[in-house]
C-alpha positions as CSV (number, residue, x, y, z in Angstrom):
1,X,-66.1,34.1,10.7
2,X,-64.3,32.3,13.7
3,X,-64.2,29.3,11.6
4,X,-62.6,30.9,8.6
5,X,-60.2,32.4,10.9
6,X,-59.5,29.3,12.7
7,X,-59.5,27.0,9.1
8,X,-56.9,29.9,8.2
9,X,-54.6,29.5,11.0
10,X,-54.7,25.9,11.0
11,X,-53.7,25.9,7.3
12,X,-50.7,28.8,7.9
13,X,-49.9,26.3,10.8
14,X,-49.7,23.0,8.8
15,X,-47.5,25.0,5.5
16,X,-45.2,26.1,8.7
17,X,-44.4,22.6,9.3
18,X,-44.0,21.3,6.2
19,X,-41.6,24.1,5.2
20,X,-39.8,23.1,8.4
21,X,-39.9,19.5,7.7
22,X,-38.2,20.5,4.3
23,X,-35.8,22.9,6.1
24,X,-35.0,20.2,8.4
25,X,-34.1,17.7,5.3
26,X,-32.5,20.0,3.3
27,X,-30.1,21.5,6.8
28,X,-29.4,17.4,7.1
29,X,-28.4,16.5,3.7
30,X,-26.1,19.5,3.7
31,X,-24.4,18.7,6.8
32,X,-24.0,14.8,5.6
33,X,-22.1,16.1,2.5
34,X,-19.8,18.5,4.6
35,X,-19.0,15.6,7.1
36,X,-18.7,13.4,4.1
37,X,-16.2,15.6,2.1
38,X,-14.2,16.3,5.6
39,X,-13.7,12.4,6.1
40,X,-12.4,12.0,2.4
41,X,-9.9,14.8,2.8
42,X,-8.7,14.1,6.2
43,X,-8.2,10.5,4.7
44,X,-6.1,11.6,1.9
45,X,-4.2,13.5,3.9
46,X,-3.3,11.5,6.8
47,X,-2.5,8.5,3.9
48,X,0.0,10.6,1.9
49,X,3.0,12.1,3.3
50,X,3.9,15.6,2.4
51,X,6.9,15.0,0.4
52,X,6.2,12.3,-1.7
53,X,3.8,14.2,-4.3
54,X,1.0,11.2,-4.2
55,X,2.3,8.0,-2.8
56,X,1.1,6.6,0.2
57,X,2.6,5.0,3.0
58,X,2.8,1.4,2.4
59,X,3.2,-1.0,6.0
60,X,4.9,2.2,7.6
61,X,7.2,2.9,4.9
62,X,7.3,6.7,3.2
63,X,7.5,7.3,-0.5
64,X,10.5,9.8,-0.5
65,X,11.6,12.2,-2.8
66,X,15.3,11.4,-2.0
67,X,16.9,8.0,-0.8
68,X,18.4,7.9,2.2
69,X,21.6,6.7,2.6
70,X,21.6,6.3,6.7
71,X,20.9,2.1,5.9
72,X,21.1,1.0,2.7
73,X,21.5,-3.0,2.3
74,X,20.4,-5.1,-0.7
75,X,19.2,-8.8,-1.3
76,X,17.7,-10.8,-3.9
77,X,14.7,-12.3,-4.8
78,X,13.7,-15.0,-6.8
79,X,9.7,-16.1,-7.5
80,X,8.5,-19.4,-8.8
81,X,5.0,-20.8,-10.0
82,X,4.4,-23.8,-10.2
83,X,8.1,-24.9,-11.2
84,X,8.7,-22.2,-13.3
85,X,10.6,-18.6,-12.7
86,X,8.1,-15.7,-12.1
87,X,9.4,-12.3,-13.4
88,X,9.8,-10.1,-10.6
89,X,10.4,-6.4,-12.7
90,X,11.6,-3.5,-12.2
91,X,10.8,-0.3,-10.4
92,X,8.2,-1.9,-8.0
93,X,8.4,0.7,-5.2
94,X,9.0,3.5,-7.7
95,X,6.3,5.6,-8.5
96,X,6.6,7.6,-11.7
97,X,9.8,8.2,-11.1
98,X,8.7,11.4,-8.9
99,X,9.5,8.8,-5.4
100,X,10.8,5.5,-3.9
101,X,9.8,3.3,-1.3
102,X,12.5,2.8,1.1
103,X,12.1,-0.9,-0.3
104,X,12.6,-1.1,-3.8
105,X,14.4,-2.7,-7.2
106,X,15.7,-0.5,-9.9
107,X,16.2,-3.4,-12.4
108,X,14.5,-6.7,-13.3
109,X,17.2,-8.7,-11.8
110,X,15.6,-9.3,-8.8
111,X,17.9,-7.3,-6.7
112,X,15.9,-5.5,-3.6
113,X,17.1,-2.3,-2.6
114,X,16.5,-1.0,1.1
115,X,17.6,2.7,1.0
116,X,16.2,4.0,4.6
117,X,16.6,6.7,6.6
118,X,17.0,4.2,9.9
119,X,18.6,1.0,10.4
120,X,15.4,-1.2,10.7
121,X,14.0,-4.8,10.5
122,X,12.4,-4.6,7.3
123,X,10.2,-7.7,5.8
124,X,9.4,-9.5,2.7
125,X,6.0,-8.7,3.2
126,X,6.4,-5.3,3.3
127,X,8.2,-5.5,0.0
128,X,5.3,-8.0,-1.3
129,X,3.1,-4.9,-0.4
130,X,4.7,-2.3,-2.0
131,X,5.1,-4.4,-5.1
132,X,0.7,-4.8,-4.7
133,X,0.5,-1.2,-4.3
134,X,2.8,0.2,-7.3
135,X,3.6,-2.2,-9.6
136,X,2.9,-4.7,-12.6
137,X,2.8,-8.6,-12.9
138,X,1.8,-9.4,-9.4
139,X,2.7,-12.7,-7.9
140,X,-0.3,-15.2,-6.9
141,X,-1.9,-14.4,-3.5
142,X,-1.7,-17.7,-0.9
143,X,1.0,-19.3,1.2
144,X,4.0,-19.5,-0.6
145,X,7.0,-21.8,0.3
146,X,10.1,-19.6,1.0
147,X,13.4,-20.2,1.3
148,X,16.9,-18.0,2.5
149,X,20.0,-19.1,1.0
150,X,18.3,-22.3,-0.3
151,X,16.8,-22.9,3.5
152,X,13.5,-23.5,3.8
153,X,12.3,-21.3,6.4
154,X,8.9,-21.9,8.6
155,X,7.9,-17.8,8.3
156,X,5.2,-16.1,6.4
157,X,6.0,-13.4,4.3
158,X,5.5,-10.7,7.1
159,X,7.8,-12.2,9.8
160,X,10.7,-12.8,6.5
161,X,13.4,-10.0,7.5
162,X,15.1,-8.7,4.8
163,X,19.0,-9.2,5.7
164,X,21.8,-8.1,3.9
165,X,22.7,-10.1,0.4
166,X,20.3,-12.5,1.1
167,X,19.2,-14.8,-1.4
168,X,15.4,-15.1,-1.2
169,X,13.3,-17.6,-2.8
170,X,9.4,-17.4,-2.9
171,X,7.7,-20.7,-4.7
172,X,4.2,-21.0,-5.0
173,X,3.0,-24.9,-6.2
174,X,5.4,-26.9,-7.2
175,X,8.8,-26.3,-6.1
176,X,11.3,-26.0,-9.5
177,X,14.4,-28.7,-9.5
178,X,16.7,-26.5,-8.4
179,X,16.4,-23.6,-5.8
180,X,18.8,-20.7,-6.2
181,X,21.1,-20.6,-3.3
182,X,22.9,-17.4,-3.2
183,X,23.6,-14.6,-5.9
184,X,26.4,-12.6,-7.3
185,X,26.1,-9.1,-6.4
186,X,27.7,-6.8,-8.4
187,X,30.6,-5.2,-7.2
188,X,30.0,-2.3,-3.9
189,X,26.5,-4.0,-3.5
Protein backbone atom coordinates (compact mmCIF):
# COMPACT_ATOMS: atom_id res chain seq x y z
CA UNK A 1 0.00 0.00 0.00
CA UNK A 2 3.01 2.39 0.81
CA UNK A 3 4.19 1.86 -2.66
CA UNK A 4 0.96 2.70 -4.29
CA UNK A 5 0.86 5.67 -2.22
CA UNK A 6 4.39 6.66 -2.86
CA UNK A 7 4.06 5.58 -6.98
CA UNK A 8 0.89 8.04 -6.56
CA UNK A 9 2.64 10.93 -5.20
CA UNK A 10 5.56 10.66 -7.34
CA UNK A 11 3.28 10.69 -10.40
CA UNK A 12 1.02 13.97 -8.89
CA UNK A 13 4.58 15.30 -8.36
CA UNK A 14 6.04 14.79 -11.94
CA UNK A 15 2.29 16.17 -13.70
CA UNK A 16 2.97 19.31 -11.16
CA UNK A 17 6.11 20.00 -13.00
CA UNK A 18 5.25 19.57 -16.28
CA UNK A 19 2.18 21.76 -15.86
CA UNK A 20 4.69 24.26 -14.43
CA UNK A 21 7.17 23.78 -17.07
CA UNK A 22 4.19 24.65 -19.46
CA UNK A 23 3.05 27.51 -17.24
CA UNK A 24 6.45 28.80 -17.24
CA UNK A 25 6.56 28.69 -21.35
CA UNK A 26 3.34 29.87 -21.90
CA UNK A 27 3.98 33.16 -18.81
CA UNK A 28 7.37 33.71 -21.32
CA UNK A 29 5.95 33.72 -24.60
CA UNK A 30 3.32 36.15 -23.41
CA UNK A 31 5.60 38.55 -21.81
CA UNK A 32 7.93 38.41 -25.21
CA UNK A 33 4.88 39.55 -27.28
CA UNK A 34 3.97 42.44 -24.77
CA UNK A 35 7.69 43.68 -24.77
CA UNK A 36 7.67 43.09 -28.46
CA UNK A 37 4.46 45.13 -29.20
CA UNK A 38 5.76 47.96 -26.59
CA UNK A 39 9.09 48.34 -28.66
CA UNK A 40 7.13 48.65 -32.04
CA UNK A 41 4.85 51.36 -30.63
CA UNK A 42 7.28 53.25 -28.67
CA UNK A 43 9.23 53.22 -32.18
CA UNK A 44 6.42 54.59 -34.15
CA UNK A 45 5.87 56.99 -31.88
CA UNK A 46 9.13 58.52 -31.01
CA UNK A 47 9.70 58.42 -35.28
CA UNK A 48 6.58 60.43 -36.11
CA UNK A 49 5.91 63.74 -34.91
CA UNK A 50 2.45 64.63 -33.68
CA UNK A 51 1.46 67.00 -36.25
CA UNK A 52 2.45 65.60 -39.32
CA UNK A 53 -0.37 62.78 -39.65
CA UNK A 54 2.43 59.92 -40.70
CA UNK A 55 5.65 61.36 -41.85
CA UNK A 56 8.66 60.79 -40.09
CA UNK A 57 11.42 62.85 -39.24
CA UNK A 58 13.91 62.69 -41.90
CA UNK A 59 17.97 63.89 -40.73
CA UNK A 60 16.16 66.12 -37.95
CA UNK A 61 13.75 67.70 -40.13
CA UNK A 62 9.74 67.56 -39.19
CA UNK A 63 7.01 66.90 -41.68
CA UNK A 64 4.77 69.92 -40.87
CA UNK A 65 1.33 70.58 -41.54
CA UNK A 66 2.03 74.30 -42.20
CA UNK A 67 5.32 75.89 -43.75
CA UNK A 68 6.98 78.13 -41.82
CA UNK A 69 7.80 81.31 -42.97
CA UNK A 70 10.61 82.28 -40.08
CA UNK A 71 13.57 81.20 -42.98
CA UNK A 72 12.53 80.51 -46.22
CA UNK A 73 15.48 80.60 -48.96
CA UNK A 74 15.46 78.66 -52.29
CA UNK A 75 18.20 77.15 -54.65
CA UNK A 76 18.38 74.93 -57.49
CA UNK A 77 19.47 71.68 -58.37
CA UNK A 78 20.51 70.02 -61.33
CA UNK A 79 21.40 65.96 -61.59
CA UNK A 80 23.44 64.33 -64.26
CA UNK A 81 24.16 60.59 -65.18
CA UNK A 82 26.46 59.77 -66.99
CA UNK A 83 26.45 62.99 -69.28
CA UNK A 84 22.95 63.24 -69.48
CA UNK A 85 20.29 65.43 -67.26
CA UNK A 86 18.46 63.24 -64.48
CA UNK A 87 14.85 64.45 -63.76
CA UNK A 88 14.77 65.65 -60.37
CA UNK A 89 10.51 65.84 -59.95
CA UNK A 90 8.31 67.37 -58.12
CA UNK A 91 6.94 67.21 -54.63
CA UNK A 92 9.90 65.15 -53.13
CA UNK A 93 9.43 66.21 -49.43
CA UNK A 94 5.64 66.32 -49.80
CA UNK A 95 3.81 63.64 -48.54
CA UNK A 96 0.30 63.27 -49.96
CA UNK A 97 -0.20 66.51 -49.77
CA UNK A 98 -1.29 66.17 -45.95
CA UNK A 99 2.75 67.66 -45.00
CA UNK A 100 6.09 69.14 -46.18
CA UNK A 101 9.54 68.66 -45.22
CA UNK A 102 11.06 71.91 -44.33
CA UNK A 103 13.20 70.93 -47.50
CA UNK A 104 11.30 70.52 -50.45
CA UNK A 105 10.34 71.31 -54.39
CA UNK A 106 6.84 72.00 -55.41
CA UNK A 107 7.65 71.72 -59.30
CA UNK A 108 9.93 69.71 -61.53
CA UNK A 109 12.10 72.59 -62.15
CA UNK A 110 14.59 71.71 -59.89
CA UNK A 111 13.99 74.58 -57.63
CA UNK A 112 14.56 73.49 -53.71
CA UNK A 113 12.49 75.15 -51.26
CA UNK A 114 13.71 75.58 -47.51
CA UNK A 115 10.57 76.83 -45.63
CA UNK A 116 11.74 76.41 -41.80
CA UNK A 117 10.76 77.46 -38.71
CA UNK A 118 14.66 78.50 -37.80
CA UNK A 119 17.32 79.95 -39.71
CA UNK A 120 19.57 76.86 -40.01
CA UNK A 121 22.50 75.28 -41.96
CA UNK A 122 20.64 72.94 -44.01
CA UNK A 123 22.47 70.22 -46.44
CA UNK A 124 22.16 68.59 -49.72
CA UNK A 125 22.24 65.45 -48.05
CA UNK A 126 19.44 66.05 -46.05
CA UNK A 127 17.49 66.98 -49.11
CA UNK A 128 19.02 63.74 -50.98
CA UNK A 129 17.33 61.95 -47.85
CA UNK A 130 14.10 63.30 -47.96
CA UNK A 131 13.89 62.77 -51.68
CA UNK A 132 14.96 58.59 -50.50
CA UNK A 133 12.37 58.73 -48.08
CA UNK A 134 9.17 60.29 -50.06
CA UNK A 135 9.67 60.34 -53.51
CA UNK A 136 9.98 58.73 -57.09
CA UNK A 137 12.97 58.35 -59.64
CA UNK A 138 15.73 58.20 -57.13
CA UNK A 139 19.15 59.26 -58.18
CA UNK A 140 22.05 56.54 -58.20
CA UNK A 141 23.64 55.83 -54.74
CA UNK A 142 27.76 56.47 -54.81
CA UNK A 143 30.03 59.55 -54.73
CA UNK A 144 28.82 61.98 -56.99
CA UNK A 145 30.87 65.00 -58.32
CA UNK A 146 29.19 68.26 -57.23
CA UNK A 147 29.49 71.48 -58.14
CA UNK A 148 28.04 75.36 -56.69
CA UNK A 149 27.75 77.88 -59.25
CA UNK A 150 29.73 75.70 -61.75
CA UNK A 151 32.58 75.17 -58.86
CA UNK A 152 33.60 72.05 -58.19
CA UNK A 153 33.48 71.67 -54.65
CA UNK A 154 35.65 68.86 -52.44
CA UNK A 155 32.25 68.05 -49.99
CA UNK A 156 30.10 65.06 -49.81
CA UNK A 157 26.60 65.48 -49.99
CA UNK A 158 26.19 65.81 -46.15
CA UNK A 159 28.65 68.65 -45.52
CA UNK A 160 26.92 70.65 -49.07
CA UNK A 161 24.95 73.62 -47.28
CA UNK A 162 22.17 74.65 -48.94
CA UNK A 163 22.70 78.66 -49.49
CA UNK A 164 20.49 80.99 -50.85
CA UNK A 165 19.92 80.79 -54.95
CA UNK A 166 22.44 78.60 -55.27
CA UNK A 167 22.94 76.71 -58.34
CA UNK A 168 23.76 73.09 -57.46
CA UNK A 169 24.94 70.55 -59.70
CA UNK A 170 25.19 66.72 -58.77
CA UNK A 171 26.95 64.45 -61.63
CA UNK A 172 27.36 61.05 -61.24
CA UNK A 173 29.92 59.30 -64.21
CA UNK A 174 30.69 61.24 -66.81
CA UNK A 175 30.53 64.90 -66.37
CA UNK A 176 27.93 66.41 -69.40
CA UNK A 177 29.83 69.30 -71.74
CA UNK A 178 28.46 71.89 -70.08
CA UNK A 179 27.64 72.43 -66.28
CA UNK A 180 24.91 74.80 -65.39
CA UNK A 181 26.23 77.74 -63.68
CA UNK A 182 23.53 79.74 -62.08
CA UNK A 183 19.65 79.84 -62.67
CA UNK A 184 16.94 82.33 -63.21
CA UNK A 185 14.73 82.49 -60.34
CA UNK A 186 11.52 83.63 -60.94
CA UNK A 187 10.58 86.89 -59.71
CA UNK A 188 10.37 87.25 -55.26
CA UNK A 189 12.32 83.90 -55.16
Amino acid sequence: MVKKIKKKNEKINSEKEHRKDKNTIISIVIIVTVVSTLVVIFHGLNNTPANSGQAAIVDGIQCDNVTSSNFHINAHLDVFVDGKSYFVPEKIGIVNGTCSYWIHTTDNTGTINIEAPMNDNFTLGQLFDIWEATGSNLPPHGMPIIYINGQQVASSLNTIEIKSHDEITVVYGVKPQTLPTSYQFSPGF
